[in-house]
C-alpha positions as CSV (number, residue, x, y, z in Angstrom):
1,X,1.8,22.1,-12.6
2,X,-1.6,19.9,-13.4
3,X,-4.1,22.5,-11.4
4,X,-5.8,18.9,-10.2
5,X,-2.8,17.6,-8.8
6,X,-3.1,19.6,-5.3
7,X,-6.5,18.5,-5.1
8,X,-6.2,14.7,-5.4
9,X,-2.6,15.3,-2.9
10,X,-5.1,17.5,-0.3
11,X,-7.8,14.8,-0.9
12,X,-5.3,11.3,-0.4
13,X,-4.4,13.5,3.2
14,X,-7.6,13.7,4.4
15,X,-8.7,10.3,3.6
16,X,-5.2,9.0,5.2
17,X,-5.4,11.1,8.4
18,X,-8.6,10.1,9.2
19,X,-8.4,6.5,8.7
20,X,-4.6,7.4,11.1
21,X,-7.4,8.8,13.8
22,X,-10.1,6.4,12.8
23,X,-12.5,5.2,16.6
24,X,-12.5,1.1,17.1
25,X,-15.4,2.3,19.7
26,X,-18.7,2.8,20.1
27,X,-18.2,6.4,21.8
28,X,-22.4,7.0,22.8
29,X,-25.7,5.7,22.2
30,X,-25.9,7.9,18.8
31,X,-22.9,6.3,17.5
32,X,-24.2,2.9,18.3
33,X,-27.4,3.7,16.1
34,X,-25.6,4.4,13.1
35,X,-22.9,1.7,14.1
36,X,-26.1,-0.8,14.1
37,X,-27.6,0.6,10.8
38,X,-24.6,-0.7,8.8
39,X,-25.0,-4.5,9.9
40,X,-28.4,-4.1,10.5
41,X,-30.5,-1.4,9.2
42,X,-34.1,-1.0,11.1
43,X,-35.5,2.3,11.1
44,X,-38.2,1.0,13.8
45,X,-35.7,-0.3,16.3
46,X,-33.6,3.2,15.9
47,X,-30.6,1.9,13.7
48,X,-30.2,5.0,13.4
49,X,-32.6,7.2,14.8
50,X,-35.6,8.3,12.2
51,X,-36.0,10.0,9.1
52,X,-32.6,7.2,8.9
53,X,-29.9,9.1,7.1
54,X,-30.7,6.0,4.3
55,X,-28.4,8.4,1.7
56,X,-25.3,8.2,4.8
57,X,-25.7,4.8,5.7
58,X,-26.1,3.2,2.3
59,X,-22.9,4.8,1.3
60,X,-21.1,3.5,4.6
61,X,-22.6,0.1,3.9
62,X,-20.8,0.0,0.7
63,X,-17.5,0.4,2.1
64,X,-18.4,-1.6,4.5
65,X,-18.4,-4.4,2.8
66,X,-15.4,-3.6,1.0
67,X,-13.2,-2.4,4.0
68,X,-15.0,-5.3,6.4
69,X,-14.4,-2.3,9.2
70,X,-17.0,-0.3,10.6
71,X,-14.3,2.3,11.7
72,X,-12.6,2.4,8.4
73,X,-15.4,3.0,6.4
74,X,-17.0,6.0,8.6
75,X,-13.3,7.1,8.7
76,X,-12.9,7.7,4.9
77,X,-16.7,9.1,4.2
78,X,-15.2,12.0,6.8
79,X,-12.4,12.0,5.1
80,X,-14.2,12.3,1.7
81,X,-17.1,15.1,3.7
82,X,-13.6,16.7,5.2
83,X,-12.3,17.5,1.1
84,X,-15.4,18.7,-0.3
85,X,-15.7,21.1,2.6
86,X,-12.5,22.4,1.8
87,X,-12.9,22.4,-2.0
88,X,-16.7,24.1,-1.5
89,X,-15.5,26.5,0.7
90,X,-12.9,27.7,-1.9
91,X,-15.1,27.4,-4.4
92,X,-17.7,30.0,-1.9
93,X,-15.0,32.1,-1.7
94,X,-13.4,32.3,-5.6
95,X,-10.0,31.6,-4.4
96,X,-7.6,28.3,-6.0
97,X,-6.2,26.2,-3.5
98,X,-2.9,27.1,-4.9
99,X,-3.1,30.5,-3.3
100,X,-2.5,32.1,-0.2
101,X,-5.8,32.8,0.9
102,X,-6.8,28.6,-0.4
103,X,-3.5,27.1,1.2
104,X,-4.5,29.0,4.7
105,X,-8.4,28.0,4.5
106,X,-8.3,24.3,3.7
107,X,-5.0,24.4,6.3
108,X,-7.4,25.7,9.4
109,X,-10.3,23.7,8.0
110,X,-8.6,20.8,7.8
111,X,-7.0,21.2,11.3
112,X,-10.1,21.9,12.8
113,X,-10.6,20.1,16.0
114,X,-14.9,19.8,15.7
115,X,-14.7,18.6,11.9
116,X,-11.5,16.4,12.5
117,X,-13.8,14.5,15.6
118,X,-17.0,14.9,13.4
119,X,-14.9,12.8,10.4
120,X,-14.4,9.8,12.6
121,X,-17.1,10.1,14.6
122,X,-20.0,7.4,13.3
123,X,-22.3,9.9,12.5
124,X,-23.6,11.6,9.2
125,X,-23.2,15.5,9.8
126,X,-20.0,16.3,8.2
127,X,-21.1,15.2,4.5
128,X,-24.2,17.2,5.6
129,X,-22.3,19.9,6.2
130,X,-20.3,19.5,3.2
131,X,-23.4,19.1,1.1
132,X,-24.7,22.8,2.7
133,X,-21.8,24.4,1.1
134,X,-21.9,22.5,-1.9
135,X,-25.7,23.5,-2.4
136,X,-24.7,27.4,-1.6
137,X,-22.3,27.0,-4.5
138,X,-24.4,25.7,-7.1
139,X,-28.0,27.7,-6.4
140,X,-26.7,31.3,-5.6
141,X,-23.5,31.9,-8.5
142,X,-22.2,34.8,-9.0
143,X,-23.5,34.8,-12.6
144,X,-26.8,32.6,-13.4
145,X,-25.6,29.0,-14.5
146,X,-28.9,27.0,-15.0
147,X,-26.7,23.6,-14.9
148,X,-25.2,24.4,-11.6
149,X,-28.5,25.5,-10.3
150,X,-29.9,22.1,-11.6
151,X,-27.6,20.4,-9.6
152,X,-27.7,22.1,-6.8
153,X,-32.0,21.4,-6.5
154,X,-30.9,17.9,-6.5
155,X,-28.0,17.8,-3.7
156,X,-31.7,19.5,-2.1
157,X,-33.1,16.5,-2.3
158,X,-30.5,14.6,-1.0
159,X,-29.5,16.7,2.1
160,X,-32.4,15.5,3.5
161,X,-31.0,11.9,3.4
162,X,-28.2,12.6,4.4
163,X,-28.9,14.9,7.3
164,X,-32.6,16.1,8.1
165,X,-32.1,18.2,10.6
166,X,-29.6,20.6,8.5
167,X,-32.5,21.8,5.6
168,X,-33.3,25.2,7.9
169,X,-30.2,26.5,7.0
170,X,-30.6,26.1,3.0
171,X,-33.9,27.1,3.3
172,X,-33.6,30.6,2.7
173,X,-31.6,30.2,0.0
174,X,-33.9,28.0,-1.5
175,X,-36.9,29.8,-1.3
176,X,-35.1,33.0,-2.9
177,X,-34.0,31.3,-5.9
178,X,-37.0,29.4,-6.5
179,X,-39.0,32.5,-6.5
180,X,-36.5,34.1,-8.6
181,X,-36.4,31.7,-11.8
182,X,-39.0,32.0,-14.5
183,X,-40.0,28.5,-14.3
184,X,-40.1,25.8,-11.8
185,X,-40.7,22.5,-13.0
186,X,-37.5,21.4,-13.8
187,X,-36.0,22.6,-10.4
188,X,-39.0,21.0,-8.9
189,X,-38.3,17.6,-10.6
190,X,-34.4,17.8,-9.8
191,X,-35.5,18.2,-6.2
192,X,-37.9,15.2,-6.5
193,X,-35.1,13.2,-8.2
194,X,-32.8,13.8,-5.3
195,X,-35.7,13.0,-2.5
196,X,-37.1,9.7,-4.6
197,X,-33.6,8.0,-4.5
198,X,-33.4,8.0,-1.2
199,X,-37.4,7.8,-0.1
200,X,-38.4,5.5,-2.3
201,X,-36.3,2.3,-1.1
202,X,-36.4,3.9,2.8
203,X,-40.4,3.3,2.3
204,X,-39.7,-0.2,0.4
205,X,-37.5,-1.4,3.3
206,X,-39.9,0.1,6.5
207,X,-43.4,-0.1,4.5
208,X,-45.3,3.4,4.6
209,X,-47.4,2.5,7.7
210,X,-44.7,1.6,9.8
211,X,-42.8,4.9,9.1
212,X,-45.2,7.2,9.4
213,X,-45.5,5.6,12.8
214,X,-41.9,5.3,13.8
215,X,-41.6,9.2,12.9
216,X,-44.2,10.1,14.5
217,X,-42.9,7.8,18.4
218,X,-39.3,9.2,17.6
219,X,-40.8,13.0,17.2
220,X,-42.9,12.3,20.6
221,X,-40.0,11.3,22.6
222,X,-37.9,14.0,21.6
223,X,-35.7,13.7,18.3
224,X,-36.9,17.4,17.5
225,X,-38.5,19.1,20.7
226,X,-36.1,18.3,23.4
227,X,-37.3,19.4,27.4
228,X,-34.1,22.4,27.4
229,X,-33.9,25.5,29.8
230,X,-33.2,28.2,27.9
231,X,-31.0,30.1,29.2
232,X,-29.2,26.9,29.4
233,X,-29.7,27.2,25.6
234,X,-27.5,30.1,25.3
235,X,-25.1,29.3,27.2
236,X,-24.0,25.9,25.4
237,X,-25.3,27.7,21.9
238,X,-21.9,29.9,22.4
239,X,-20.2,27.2,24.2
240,X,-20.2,24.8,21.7
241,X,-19.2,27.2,19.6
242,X,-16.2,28.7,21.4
243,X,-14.9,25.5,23.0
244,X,-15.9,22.9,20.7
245,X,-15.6,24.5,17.3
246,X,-13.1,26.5,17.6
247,X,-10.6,25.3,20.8
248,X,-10.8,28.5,22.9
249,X,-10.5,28.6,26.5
250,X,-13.1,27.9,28.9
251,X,-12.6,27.1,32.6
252,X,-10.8,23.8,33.0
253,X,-8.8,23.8,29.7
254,X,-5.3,24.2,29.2
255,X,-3.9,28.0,29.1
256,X,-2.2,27.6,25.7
257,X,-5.9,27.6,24.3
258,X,-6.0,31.1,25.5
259,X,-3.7,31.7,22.2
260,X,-6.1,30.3,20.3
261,X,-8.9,32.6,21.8
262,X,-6.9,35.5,21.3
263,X,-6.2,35.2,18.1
264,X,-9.6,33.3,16.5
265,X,-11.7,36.6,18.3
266,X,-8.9,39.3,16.4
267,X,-9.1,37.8,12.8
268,X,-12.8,36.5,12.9
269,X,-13.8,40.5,13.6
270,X,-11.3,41.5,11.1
271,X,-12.0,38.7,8.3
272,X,-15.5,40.1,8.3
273,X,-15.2,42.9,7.3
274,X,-12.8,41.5,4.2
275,X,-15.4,39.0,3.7
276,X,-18.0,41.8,4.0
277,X,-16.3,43.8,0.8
278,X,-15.0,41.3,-0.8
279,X,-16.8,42.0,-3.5
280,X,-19.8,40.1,-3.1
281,X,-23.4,41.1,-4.0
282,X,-25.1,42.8,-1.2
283,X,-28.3,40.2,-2.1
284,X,-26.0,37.0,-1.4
285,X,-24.4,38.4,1.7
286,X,-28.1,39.0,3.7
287,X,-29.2,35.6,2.2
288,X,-26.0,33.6,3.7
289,X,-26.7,35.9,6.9
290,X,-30.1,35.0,7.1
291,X,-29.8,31.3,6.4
292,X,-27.5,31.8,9.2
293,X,-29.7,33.3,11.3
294,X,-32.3,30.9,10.8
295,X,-30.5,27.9,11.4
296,X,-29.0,29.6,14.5
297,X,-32.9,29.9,15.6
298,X,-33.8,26.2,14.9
299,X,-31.1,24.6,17.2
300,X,-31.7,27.2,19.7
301,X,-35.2,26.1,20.1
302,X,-35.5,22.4,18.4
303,X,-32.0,20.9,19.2
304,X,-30.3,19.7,22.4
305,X,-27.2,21.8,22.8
306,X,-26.9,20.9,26.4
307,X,-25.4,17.5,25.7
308,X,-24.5,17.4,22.6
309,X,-22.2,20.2,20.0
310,X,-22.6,19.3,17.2
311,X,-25.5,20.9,15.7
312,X,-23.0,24.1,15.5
313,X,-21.4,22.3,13.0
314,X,-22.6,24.1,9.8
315,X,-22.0,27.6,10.8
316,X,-17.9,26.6,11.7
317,X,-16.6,26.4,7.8
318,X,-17.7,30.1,7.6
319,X,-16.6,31.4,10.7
320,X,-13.1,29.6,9.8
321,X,-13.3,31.4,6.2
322,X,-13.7,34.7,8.1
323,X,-10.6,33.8,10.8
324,X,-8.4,32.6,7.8
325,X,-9.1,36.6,6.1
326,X,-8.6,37.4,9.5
327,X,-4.9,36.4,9.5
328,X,-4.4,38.2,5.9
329,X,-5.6,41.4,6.6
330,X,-3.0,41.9,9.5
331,X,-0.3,40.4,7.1
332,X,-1.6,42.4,4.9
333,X,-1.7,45.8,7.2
334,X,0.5,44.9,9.9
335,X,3.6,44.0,8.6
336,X,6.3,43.2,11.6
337,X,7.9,40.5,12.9
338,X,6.1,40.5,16.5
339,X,2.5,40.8,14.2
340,X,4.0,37.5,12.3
341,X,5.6,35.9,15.3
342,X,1.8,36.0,16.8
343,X,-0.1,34.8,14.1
344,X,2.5,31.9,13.6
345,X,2.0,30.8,17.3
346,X,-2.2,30.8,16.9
347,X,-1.7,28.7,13.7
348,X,0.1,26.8,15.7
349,X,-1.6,26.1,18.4
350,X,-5.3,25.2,16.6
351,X,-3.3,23.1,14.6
352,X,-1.9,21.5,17.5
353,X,-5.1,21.5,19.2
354,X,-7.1,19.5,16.6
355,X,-4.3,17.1,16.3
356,X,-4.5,16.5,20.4
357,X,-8.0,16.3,20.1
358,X,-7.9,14.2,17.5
359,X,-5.8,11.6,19.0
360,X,-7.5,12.1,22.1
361,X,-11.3,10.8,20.6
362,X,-9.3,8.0,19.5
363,X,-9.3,6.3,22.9
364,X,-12.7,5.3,24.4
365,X,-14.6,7.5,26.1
366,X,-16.1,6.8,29.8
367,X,-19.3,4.5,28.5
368,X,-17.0,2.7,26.6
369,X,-14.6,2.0,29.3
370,X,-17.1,0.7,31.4
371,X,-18.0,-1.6,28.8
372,X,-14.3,-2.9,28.3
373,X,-14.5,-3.2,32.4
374,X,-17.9,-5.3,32.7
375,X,-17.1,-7.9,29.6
376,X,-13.4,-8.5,31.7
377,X,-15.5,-9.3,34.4
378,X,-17.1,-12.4,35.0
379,X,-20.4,-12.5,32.6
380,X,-23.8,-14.4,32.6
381,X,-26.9,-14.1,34.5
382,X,-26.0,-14.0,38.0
383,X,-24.9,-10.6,38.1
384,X,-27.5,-7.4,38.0
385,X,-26.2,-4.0,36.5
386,X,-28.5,-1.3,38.0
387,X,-28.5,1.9,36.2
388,X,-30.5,4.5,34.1
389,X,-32.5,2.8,31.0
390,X,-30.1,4.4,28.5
391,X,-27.0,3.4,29.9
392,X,-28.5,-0.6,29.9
393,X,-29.4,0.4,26.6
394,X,-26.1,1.0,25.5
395,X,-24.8,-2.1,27.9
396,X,-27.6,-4.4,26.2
397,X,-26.8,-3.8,22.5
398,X,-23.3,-3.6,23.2
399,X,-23.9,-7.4,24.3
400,X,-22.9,-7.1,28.4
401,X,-24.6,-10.2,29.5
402,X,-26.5,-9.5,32.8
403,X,-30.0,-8.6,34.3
404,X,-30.9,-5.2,34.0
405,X,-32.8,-2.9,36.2
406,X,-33.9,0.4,35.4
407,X,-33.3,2.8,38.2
408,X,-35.7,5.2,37.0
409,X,-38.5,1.9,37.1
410,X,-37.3,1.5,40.2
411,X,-37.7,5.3,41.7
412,X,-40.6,5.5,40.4
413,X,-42.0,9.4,40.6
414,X,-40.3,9.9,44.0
415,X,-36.6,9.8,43.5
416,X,-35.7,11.1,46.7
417,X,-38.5,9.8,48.8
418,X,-38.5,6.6,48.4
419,X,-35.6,4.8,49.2
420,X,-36.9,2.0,51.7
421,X,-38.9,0.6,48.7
422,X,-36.6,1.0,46.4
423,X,-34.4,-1.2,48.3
424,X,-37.1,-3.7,48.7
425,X,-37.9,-3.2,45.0
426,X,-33.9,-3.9,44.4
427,X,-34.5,-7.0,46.3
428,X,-37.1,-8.8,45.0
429,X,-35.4,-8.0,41.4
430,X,-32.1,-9.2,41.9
431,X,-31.6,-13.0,42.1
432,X,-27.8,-13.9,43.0
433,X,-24.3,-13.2,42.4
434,X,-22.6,-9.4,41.8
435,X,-24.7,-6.4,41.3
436,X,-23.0,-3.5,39.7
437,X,-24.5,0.2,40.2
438,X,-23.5,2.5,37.5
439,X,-24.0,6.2,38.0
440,X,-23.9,8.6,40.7
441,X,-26.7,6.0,42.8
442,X,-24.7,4.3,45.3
443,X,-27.6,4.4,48.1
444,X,-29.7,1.6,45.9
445,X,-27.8,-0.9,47.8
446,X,-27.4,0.5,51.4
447,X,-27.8,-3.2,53.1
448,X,-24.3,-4.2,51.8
449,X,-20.7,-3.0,51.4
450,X,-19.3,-1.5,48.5
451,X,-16.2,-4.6,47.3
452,X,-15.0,-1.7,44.7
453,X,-15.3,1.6,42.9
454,X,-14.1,2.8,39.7
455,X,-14.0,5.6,37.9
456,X,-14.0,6.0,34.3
457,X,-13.7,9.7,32.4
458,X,-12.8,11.2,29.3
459,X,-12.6,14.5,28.1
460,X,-15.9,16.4,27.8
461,X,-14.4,18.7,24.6
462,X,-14.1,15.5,23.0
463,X,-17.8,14.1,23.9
464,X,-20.2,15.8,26.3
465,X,-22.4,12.5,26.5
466,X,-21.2,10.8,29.8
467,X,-17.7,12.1,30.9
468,X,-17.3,11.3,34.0
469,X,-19.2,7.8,35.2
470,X,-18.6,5.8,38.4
471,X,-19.5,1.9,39.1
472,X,-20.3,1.0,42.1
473,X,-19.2,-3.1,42.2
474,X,-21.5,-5.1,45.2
475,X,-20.9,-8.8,46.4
């Protein structure tokens, strides 16, 4: 058989799946920044959010214009970023994808609920992710290669146009081998290379001024140093992990997923230590641990984990290579039917869970729905939508016609204290017509009966921005 042949078959069902799962939705304001930068790329007004992912959203752009669908074209970039973590991974781990050990990998990688949701998501951190691994491959070879290398101080370069936040974990790695060549310049110049395609038409687009003062507003309001409690931190940190990543149970989820804990916890413990004498040098194996680590670090201290997952993403292709060697060694050592009866209904189950999950992110989410519900209802500008400044945001550039008033504007620094003027503020702001309270602040409009409540939810697993949001509909 052509040895290619599974590749372009494994590659054709990732690009079809995800366009099957592809979102017609704008799930959360992140979304709808890259969403924006593909009709209408502005760095200054957040489309997306700086240093601008220019390498991500010029690629989408293209496909853009061929597909003419926003949703395709994220869709098959995560269904491209879904094959070359696959193909990386085996490549990480020496093993051919027609082989036991490769089959079972790209199988749970491919089934895997976060990266299934992060290919269709419109967001860039899946080809980040798949660019990590690919950089792993090329600077730290078995046996020196000074093309890979080459190659690898170029995808450098390009990582951080693609996905800034993502160069802590490669920077271990990169320090080592730089240190460790006899001369730099070329690797220095390769990095540049990768870095100028990207920077150069970013600064041509913004102008220099302007972005040095767009990153430094977006770092002052948070993009790096979010306002977290730590302990808080730690919590979601293994949360997202557990839940997120890798399906297990948590409070509130099905029992099935318990089969999935079970049986991720048994194999991840035992693929380490297969993964930990599998025959790699004891140099690359604390250098992959410490990039680890570090990473781990950054978003526990420099990323909001609270509200968002999916800054775990880089660390679950390794921890599914080490549940994948997990299920070997106890086929390998264990060798009954009950044994093979159990690791057949875990496989089972995360596979079933990323496909539920999957179809489940297809269908909007609660912002979303609340979007669908205010353009059915009757538009223009004599009805007010009260709520919190990102949720009008959201409502604004998703082009819900209304007046808008800022709750928080409104509160002022007393939210609990001031209620009389903040009806009287409500009052003097709102002209005629239907005002519509969104959020969990039904006392803004105390003077007048509630004519209807709704409820709109999705499932948190799927998004953790906004699951559960309630409009309050006044006369």
């Amino acid at each position: 058989m052509n040895i290619r042949l599974p590749h372009i078959i494994v590659f054709l069902v990732c690009i079809i799946s995800r366009i099957a799962t592809a979102v017609y939705h704008v799930e959360d304001p992140e979304s709808m920044h890259f969403a924006l930068s593909i009709l209408d790329y502005d760095l200054t007004q957040a489309q997306p959010d700086f240093p601008g992912y220019p390498v991500f959203c010029f690629i989408v752009k293209l496909l853009y214009l061929i597909t003419g669908s926003i949703a395709v074209s994220f869709a098959l970039v995560g269904g491209v970023a879904t094959y070359l973590i696959i193909y990386y991974s085996l490549q990480l781990l020496k093993v051919p994808l027609l082989s036991f050990e490769g089959g079972l990998t790209a199988l749970l990688l491919f089934f895997n609920p976060m990266i299934w949701i992060m290919s269709n998501r419109y967001m860039s951190d899946l080809l980040g992710v798949a660019l990590i691994l690919a950089i792993l491959y090329y600077l730290l070879p078995e046996h020196y290669d000074r093309k890979k290398e080459q190659i690898g101080w170029f995808l450098v370069g390009i990582l951080a146009g693609v996905q800034l936040t993502y160069v802590p974990f490669i920077l271990i790695p990169v320090v080592y081998v730089f240190f460790r060549q006899y001369t730099y310049t070329r690797s220095v110049q390769m990095m540049m290379a990768g870095t100028a395609i990207w920077m150069i038409p970013l600064i041509a687009d913004t102008g220099w001024n302007e972005l040095i003062h767009t990153a430094i507003n977006q770092w002052k309001i948070g993009a790096f140093t979010p306002e977290v409690v730590w302990d808080s931190q730690l919590l979601f940190l293994f949360k997202n992990v557990w839940t997120d990543a890798l399906a297990g149970f948590w409070i509130g989820r099905p029992f099935i997923t318990l089969i999935t804990s079970a049986g991720v916890v048994a194999c991840c413990i035992f693929g380490c230590f297969i993964l930990l004498s599998f025959g790699y040098t004891i140099k690359h194996i604390r250098i992959l641990l410490a990039a680890a680590g570090m990473y781990v670090a950054w978003i526990y201290f420099c990323q909001e984990l609270v509200l968002s997952s999916r800054s775990v993403l880089p660390l679950v292709p390794f921890i599914v290579m080490a549940v994948s060697y997990g299920i070997i060694y106890f086929l390998v050592n264990y060798n009954f039917i009950y044994v093979k009866a159990a690791l057949f209904a875990f496989i089972l189950v995360y596979m079933g869970e990323g496909v539920l999950i999957a179809r489940e992110h297809t269908f909007p989410t609660a912002i979303a729905q609340v979007k669908d519900y205010l353009q059915n209802e009757t538009p223009g500008a004599d009805r007010t939508i009260v709520s919190t400044p990102l949720i009008n945001y959201y409502l604004q550039y998703q082009k819900v016609t209304a007046n808008y008033i800022s709750v928080d504007s409104l509160l002022g620094n007393n939210f609990y204290g001031e209620k009389t003027n903040l009806r009287e503020a409500l009052r003097q702001n709102i002209f005629s017509g239907k005002v519509y309270v969104i959020g969990n602040f039904p006392y803004v409009v105390q003077d007048k009966q509630c004519q209807e409540e709704k409820n709109f939810r999705h499932d948190p697993y799927i998004n953790r921005i906004w699951p559960d949001i309630t409009v309050f509909k006044y006369e």
